[in-house]
C-alpha positions as CSV (number, residue, x, y, z in Angstrom):
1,X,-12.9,0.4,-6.2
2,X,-10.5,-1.0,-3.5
3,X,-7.3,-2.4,-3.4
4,X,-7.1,-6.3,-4.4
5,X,-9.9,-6.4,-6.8
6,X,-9.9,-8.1,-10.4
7,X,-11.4,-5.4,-13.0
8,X,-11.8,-5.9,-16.6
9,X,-10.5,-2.9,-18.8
10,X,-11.0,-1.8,-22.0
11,X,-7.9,-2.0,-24.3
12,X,-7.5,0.7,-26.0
13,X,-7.8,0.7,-30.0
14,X,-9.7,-2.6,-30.2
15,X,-12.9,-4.2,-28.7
16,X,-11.6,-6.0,-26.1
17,X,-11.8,-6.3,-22.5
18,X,-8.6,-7.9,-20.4
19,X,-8.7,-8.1,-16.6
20,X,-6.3,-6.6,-14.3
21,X,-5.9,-6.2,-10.5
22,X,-6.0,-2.8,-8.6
23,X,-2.6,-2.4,-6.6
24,X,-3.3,1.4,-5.4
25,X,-4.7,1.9,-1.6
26,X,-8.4,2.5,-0.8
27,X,-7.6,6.1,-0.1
28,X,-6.5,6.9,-3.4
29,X,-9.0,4.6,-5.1
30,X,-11.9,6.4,-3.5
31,X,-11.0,9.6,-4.4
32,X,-11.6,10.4,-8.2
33,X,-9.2,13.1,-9.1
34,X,-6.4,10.0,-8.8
35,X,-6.0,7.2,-11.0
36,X,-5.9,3.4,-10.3
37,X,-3.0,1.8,-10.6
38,X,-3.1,-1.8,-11.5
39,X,-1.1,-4.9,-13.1
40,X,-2.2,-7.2,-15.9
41,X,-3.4,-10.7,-15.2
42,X,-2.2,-13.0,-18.0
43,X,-3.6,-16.9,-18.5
44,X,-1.6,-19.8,-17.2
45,X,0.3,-20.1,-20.3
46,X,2.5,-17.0,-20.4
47,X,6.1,-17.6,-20.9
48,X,9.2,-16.1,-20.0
49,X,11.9,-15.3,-18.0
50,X,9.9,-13.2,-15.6
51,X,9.1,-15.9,-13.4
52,X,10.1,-14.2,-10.0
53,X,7.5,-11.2,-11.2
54,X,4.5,-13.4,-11.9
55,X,2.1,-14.3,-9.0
56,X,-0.3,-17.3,-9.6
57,X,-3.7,-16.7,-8.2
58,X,-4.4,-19.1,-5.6
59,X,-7.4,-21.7,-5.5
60,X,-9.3,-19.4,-3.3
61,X,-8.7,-16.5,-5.7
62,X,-11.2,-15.1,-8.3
63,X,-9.6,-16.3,-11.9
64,X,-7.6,-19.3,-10.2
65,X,-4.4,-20.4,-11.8
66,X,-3.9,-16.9,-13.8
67,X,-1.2,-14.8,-12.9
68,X,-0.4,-11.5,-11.8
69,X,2.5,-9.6,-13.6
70,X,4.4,-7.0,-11.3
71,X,6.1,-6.0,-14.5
72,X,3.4,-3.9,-16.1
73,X,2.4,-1.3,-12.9
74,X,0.2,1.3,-14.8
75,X,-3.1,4.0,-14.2
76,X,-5.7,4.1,-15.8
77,X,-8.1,6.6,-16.0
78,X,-11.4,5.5,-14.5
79,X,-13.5,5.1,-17.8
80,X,-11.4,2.5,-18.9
81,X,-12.7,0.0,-15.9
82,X,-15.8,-1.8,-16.9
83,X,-18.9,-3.2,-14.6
84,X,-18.2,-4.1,-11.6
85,X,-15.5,-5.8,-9.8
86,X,-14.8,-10.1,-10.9
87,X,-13.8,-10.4,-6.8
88,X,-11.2,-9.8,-4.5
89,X,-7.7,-11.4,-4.2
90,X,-7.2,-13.1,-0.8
91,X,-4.4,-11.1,1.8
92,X,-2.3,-14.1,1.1
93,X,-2.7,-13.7,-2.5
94,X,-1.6,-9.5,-2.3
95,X,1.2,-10.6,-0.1
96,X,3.0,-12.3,-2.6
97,X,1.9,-9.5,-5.3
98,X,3.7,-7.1,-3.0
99,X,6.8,-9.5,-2.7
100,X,6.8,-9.7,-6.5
101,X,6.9,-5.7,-6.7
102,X,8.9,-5.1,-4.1
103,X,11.5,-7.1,-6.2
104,X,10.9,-5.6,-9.5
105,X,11.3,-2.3,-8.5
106,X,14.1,-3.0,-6.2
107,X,12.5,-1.9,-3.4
108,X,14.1,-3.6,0.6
């Protein structure tokens, strides 16, 4: 697992799957006493006044045109991540994921 990949996760309670994107460095991600930490990925259609928090994925981004929620910063344990990773987000892409949590947690 690295940093910058789209996973699909199982949601707890129901059968369903929903992908998210790992935000937590490769050091911690490789080592499995630590858990992932990752952010939703919501469809185009999401509304809200969140706007500065959500990151579209970019044309050369698996899942193009979804977007990336700083809002919802979580772990999850490893069993929850299904298969194998749906790709990577480009640098440019986790730039403006950073920018986005950087300003929802307030952070200069």
């Amino acid at each position: 697992m690295k940093r910058g990949e789209i996973w699909l996760l199982t949601v707890a309670g129901i059968d369903q799957l929903r992908p998210v994107l790992v935000i937590s460095n490769d050091h911690a991600n490789a080592d499995d006493r630590y858990r992932p930490t990752a952010l939703d990925i919501h469809t185009p259609r999401v509304s809200g006044d969140f706007g500065m928090y959500l990151v579209e994925l970019a044309e050369r981004d698996p899942m193009t045109g979804h977007l990336v929620d700083a809002t919802t910063v979580t772990n999850y344990t490893r069993t929850r991540f299904v298969g194998t990773p749906l790709g990577i987000v480009t640098g440019a892409s986790l730039v403006k994921i950073d920018g986005a949590l950087k300003t929802w947690l307030d952070i200069p």
